[in-house]
N, C-alpha and C positions, 0 to 999 in steps of 0.2 A: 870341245874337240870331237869332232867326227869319231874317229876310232873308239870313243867309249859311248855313243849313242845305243849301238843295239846289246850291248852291256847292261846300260842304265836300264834300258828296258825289259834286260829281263830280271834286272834287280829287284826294279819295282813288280813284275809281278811275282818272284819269286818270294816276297817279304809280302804282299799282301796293301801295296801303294798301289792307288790310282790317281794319276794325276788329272788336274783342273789347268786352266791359264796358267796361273804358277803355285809352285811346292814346295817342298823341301825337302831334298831326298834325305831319309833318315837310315844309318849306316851307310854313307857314300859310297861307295867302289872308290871314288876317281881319288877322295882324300887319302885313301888308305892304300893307294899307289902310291901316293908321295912321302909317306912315313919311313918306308927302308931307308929313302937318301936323306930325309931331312931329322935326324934327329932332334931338333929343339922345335919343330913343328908344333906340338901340343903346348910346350911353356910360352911361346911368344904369341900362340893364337889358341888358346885353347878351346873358345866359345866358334869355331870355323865351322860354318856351314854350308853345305852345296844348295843352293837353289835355282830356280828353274824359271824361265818364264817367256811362253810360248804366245806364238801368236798364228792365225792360219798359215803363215808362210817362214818363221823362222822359229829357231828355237835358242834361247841361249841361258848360257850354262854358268853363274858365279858363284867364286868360293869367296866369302867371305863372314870375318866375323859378327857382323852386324846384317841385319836383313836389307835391302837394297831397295832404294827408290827408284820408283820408275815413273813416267806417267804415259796413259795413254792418249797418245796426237793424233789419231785416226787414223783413218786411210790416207797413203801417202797422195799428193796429186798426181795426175799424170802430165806429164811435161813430153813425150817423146809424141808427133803426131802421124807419126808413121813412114812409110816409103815414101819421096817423092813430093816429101811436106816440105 
């Protein structure tokens, strides 16, 4: 979520994180927004983690409680050939 980007970021330097490709934000912000509405949050996930996994052109953001598979596909192709192609 956009709106908690320059959050995150000053989380992590505030806490002493530098992130790589991907990370784990350790004390979330974003989870601990979700704690005032969600009370049973911690009993049904208790192991929920924020992690991170950036790439030169995006960044995305999961909460989940298992660490997430990714893989990397490369550079995407380029398919558009321009004006007038």
């Amino acid at each position: 979520m956009e709106e908690f980007r320059l959050a995150l970021w000053g989380h992590l330097d505030a806490t002493g994180q530098r992130c790589g490709w991907t990370f784990t934000v350790v004390g979330s912000p974003w989870i601990a927004s979700f704690r005032p509405a969600e009370p049973l949050l911690d009993l049904y996930f208790p192991g929920l983690a924020h992690y991170v996994i950036t790439t030169e052109d995006d960044v995305v953001e999961v909460l989940a409680d298992a660490p997430p598979r990714f893989e990397d596909l490369g550079v995407a192709p380029r398919t558009w050939a321009g004006p007038g192609a």
